[in-house]
N, C-alpha and C positions, 0 to 999 in steps of 0.2 A: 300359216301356223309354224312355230318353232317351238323344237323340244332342246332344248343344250343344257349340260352337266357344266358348273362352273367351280372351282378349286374358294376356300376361306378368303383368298386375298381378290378375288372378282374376276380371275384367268380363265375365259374359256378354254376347256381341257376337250371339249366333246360334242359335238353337232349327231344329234340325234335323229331330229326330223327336219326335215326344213320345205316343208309342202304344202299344197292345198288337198284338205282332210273333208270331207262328210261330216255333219254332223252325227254324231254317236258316241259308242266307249271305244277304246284302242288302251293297248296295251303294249309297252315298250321293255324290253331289256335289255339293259349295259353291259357288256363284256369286259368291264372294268378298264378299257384301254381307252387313250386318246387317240385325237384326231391324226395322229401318227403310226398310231397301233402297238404302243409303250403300254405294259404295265404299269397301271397306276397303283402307288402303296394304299394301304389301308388308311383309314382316316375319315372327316366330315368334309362330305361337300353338300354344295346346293342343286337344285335343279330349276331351272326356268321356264315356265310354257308362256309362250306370248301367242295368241290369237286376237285379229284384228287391234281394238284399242284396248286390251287386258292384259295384265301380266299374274304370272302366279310365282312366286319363289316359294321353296321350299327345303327341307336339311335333310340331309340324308347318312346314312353311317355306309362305308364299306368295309368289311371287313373279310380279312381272307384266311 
């Protein structure tokens, strides 16, 4: 399973999870920074979960 935050234009900015997970709930929080540890500005991005052969996209607002 993969968790990664991706920026409007398709740049991953953020690797979230990148593990093998249990099945269950799990809950994740972004510290607004990239894979760098930069503050990211405010703005839309997506989030991606890929498990096995599934993907989920999704929009998300950050705002600070």
């Amino acid at each position: 399973m993969s968790l990664t935050v991706v920026d409007l234009l398709g740049r991953q900015v953020r690797t979230l999870v990148f593990a093998t997970q249990e099945p269950g709930r799990y809950m994740m929080v972004w510290d607004a920074r990239d894979d760098a540890g930069q503050n990211l500005p405010s703005g839309m991005y997506l989030y991606r979960l890929r498990t096995g052969s599934s993907v989920l996209i999704k929009k998300m607002t950050l705002l600070k």
